[in-house]
N, C-alpha and C positions, 0 to 999 in steps of 0.2 A: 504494500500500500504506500500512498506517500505522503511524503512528513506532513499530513496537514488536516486538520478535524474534517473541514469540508472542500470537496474536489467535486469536478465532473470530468467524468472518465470518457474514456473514447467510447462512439456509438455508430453502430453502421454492420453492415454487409463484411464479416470477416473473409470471405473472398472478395473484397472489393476489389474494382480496376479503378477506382479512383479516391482517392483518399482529400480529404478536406482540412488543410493545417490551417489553423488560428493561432491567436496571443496565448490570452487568455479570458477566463472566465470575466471579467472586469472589463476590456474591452469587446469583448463578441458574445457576451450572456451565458445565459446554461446556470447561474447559482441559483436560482429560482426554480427551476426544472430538471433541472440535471443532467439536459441534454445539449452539447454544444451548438454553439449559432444557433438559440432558441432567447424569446424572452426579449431580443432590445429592435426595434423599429430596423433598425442596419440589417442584422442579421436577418429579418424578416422578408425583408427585400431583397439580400442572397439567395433566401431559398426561394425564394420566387424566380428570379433568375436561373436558378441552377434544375426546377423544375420543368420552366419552360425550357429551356437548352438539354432538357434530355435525361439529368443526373439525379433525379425525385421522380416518383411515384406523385407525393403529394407532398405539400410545405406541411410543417408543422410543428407541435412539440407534442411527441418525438414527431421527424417525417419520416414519410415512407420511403424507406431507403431500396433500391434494387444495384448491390455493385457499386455502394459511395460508402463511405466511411467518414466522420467527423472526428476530430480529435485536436487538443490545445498543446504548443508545445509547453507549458505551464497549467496541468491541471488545477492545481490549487486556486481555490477561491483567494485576493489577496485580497488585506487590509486596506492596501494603499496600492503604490505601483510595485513590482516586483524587484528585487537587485539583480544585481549582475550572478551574484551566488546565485539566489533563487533558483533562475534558469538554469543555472550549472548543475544546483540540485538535484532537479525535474529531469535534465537530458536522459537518462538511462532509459525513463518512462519512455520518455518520447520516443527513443531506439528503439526498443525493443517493442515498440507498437508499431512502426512505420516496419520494420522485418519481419514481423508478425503478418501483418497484414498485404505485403508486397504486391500494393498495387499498380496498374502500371503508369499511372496520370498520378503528379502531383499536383494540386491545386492550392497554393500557399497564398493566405490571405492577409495582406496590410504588409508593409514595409518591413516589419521583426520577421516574420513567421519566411517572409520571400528570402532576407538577408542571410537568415539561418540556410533554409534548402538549398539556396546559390552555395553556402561556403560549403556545405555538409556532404552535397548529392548530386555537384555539378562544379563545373570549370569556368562558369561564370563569375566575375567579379563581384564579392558580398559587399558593397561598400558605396556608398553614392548613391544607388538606385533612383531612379525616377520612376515611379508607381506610375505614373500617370501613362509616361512611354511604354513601361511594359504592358500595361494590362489588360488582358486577353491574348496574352500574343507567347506562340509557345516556341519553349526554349528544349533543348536537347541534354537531358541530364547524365546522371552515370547510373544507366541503368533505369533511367523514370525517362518520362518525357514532362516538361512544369509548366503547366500553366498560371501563371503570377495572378493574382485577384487585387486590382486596388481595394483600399479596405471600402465598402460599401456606404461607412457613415460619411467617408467624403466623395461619394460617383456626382458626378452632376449628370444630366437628363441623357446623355448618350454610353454612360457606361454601363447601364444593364445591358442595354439593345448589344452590347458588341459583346459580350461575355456570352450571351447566348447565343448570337451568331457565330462564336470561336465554340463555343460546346457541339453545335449541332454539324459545323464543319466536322470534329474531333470525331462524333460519334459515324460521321458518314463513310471514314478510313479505317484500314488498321491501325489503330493507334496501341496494339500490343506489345511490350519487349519481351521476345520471346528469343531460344532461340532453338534451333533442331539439332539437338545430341545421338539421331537417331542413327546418321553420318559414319558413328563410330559404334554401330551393332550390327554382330552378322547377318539382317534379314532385313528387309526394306522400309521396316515399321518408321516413322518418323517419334519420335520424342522429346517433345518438349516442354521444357525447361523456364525458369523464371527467369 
């Protein structure tokens, strides 16, 4: 468990192909519900987005998840804003959820959660960022492919429209990292691999 009376734990599709990185509880909701990206106007408006674009069943607290996963890289409810420890704390959680769940789309939302997956899960520069230039627009990870989310509480009138427009692109493709191990067995079968 982790170090903290009150958390919300990741929620979603343990075979997801798409996983949902947030802050935290504090900034993207879930202490109320228990459910990440549930509970604050922003997030509301994510899952509306992310329902229309293909990745809900239906918004909600909980939503209907089919192959999406939710989760904070800082589960703990904070007091305040979290430290630099804090996070440091949390990382294991977070690890071992994001391996856990090995999906193939990440979807990191707001500037921390992007900065993290650039340094963590990709070759991308974690430093600078411009939410605004990235967002919806996918990048080539190690082993994921990321699509960046500016954070929702600041989209102005054209950043749902394009995040759905990049979902419904995503889901039109392969967008699986796979790969065929099957190469190196005596019989023709293909096998693959995460």
């Amino acid at each position: 468990d982790p170090p903290c009376e009150s958390f919300v734990p990741g929620y979603g599709d343990a075979n997801a192909h798409f996983h949902v990185v947030g802050d935290h509880p504090g900034v993207h909701g879930g202490a109320e519900t228990g459910y990440p990206f549930t509970g604050f106007a922003a997030s509301e408006r994510l899952q509306r987005a992310l329902a229309a674009g293909g990745l809900l069943e239906e918004a909600g607290a909980p939503p209907v998840v089919d192959k999406t996963y939710f989760s904070y890289l800082h589960m703990c409810v904070p007091e305040g804003v979290p430290t630099a420890r804090d996070y440091a704390d949390q990382e294991p959680f977070f690890d071992a959820e994001v391996r856990a769940i090995t999906a193939h789309v990440l979807l990191p939302v707001g500037e921390r959660a992007t900065r993290h997956v650039f340094r963590h899960m990709s070759a991308e520069p974690a430093e600078d960022i411009d939410m605004d230039a990235r967002h919806a627009v996918e990048v080539s990870g190690s082993g994921w492919l990321i699509l960046p989310i500016n954070d929702p509480a600041a989209w102005d009138e054209g950043d749902e429209a394009e995040l759905v427009a990049a979902l419904e692109a995503l889901l039109d493709r392969d967008y699986r990292r796979e790969a065929d191990l099957g190469r190196f067995l005596p019989d023709d079968d293909p096998y693959m691999v995460r």
